[in-house]
C-alpha positions as CSV (number, residue, x, y, z in Angstrom):
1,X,-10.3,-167.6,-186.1
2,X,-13.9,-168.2,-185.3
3,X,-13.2,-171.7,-187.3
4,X,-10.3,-172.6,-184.9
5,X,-12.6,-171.5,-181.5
6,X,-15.2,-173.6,-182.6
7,X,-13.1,-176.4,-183.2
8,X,-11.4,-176.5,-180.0
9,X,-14.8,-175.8,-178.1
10,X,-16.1,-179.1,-179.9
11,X,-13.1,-180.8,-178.6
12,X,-13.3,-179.9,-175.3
13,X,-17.0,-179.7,-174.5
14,X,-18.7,-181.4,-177.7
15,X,-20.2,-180.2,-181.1
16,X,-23.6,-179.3,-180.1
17,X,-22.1,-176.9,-177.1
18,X,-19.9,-175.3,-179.2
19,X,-22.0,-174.5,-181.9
20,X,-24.6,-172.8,-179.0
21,X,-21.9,-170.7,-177.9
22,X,-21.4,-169.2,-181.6
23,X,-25.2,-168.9,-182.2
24,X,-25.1,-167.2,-178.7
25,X,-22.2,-164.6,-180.0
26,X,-23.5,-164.1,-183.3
27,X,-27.0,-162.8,-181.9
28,X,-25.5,-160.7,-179.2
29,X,-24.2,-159.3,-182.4
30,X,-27.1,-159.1,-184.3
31,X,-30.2,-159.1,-182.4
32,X,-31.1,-162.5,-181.4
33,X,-32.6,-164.2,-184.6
34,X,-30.6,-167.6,-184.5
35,X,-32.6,-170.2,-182.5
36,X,-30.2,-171.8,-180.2
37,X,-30.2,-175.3,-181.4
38,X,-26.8,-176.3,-182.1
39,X,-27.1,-176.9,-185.8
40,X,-24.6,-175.0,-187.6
41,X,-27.0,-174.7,-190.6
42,X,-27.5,-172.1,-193.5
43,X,-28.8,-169.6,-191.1
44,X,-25.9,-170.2,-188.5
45,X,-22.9,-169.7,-191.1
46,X,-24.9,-167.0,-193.1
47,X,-24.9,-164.7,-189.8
48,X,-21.0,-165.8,-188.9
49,X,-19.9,-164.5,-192.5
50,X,-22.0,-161.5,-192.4
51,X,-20.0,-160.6,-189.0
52,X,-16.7,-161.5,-189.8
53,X,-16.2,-158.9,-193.6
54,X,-12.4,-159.1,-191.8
55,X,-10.1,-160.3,-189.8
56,X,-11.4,-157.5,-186.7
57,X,-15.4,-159.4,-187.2
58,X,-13.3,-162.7,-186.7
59,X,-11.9,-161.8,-183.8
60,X,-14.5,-160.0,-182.6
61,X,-16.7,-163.5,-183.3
62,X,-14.0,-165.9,-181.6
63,X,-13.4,-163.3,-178.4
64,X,-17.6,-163.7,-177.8
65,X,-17.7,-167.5,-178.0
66,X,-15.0,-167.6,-175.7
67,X,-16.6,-165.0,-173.5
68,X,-19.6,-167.6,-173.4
69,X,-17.8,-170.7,-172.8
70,X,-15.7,-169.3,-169.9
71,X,-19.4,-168.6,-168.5
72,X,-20.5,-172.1,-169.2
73,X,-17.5,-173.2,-166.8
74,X,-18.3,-170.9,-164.3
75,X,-21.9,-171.6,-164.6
76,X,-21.0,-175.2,-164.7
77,X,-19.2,-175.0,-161.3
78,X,-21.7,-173.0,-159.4
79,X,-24.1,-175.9,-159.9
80,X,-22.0,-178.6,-159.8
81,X,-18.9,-178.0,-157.3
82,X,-17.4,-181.2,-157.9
83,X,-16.2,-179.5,-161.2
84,X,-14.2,-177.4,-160.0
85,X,-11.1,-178.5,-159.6
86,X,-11.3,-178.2,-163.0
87,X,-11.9,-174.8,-163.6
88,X,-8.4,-173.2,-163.5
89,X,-7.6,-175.3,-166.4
90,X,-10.2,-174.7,-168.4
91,X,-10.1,-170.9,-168.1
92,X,-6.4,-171.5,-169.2
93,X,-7.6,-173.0,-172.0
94,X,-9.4,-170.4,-173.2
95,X,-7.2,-167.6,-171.9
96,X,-4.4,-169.3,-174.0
97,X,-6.8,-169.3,-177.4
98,X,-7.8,-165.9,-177.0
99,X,-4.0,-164.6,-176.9
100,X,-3.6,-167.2,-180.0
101,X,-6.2,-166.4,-182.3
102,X,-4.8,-162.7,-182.0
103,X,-1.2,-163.7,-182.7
104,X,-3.0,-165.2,-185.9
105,X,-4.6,-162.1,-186.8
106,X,-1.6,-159.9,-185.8
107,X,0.7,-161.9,-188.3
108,X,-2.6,-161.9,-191.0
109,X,-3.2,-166.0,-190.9
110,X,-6.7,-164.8,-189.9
């Protein structure tokens, strides 16, 4: 699930974003060790396996990245309004990958 988030957040905003956002999750999580750099190194997946033991840690993990990408978007539009004409789309986005990646885990593909 957390896989799949990260993915698509790389698609739609780029790698080094993306990764942010899950270093971002994982220390709300776990008390803000990871440096916010947007390497997905040792310490990055180390700290995304130790919260996701199950399928309820990977949700738990994807539902926070997304939490933090719909406030990049929001964040994004309050300092540059020419964006948003985008951002009923890209909260669809997301809203439609949250209800996915619990479908997943409600059928156990997680």
């Amino acid at each position: 699930l957390v896989a799949l988030v990260l993915y698509d957040g790389a698609v739609n905003m780029g790698p080094l974003r993306a990764a942010r956002q899950l270093q971002s999750a994982c220390n709300a999580f776990a008390g803000g060790a990871l440096r916010l750099d947007g390497e997905i190194g040792r310490k990055t997946l180390d700290r995304a396996r130790e919260l996701c033991p199950d399928g309820n840690g990977q949700l738990a993990l994807a539902l926070a990245c997304l939490t933090r990408r719909d406030e990049f978007y929001r964040a994004l539009v309050d300092s540059q309004n020419k964006y948003a004409v985008f951002l009923h789309g890209w909260l669809n986005r997301t809203s439609a990958l949250r209800r996915y990646v619990r479908e997943l885990l409600e059928r156990g593909e997680a």
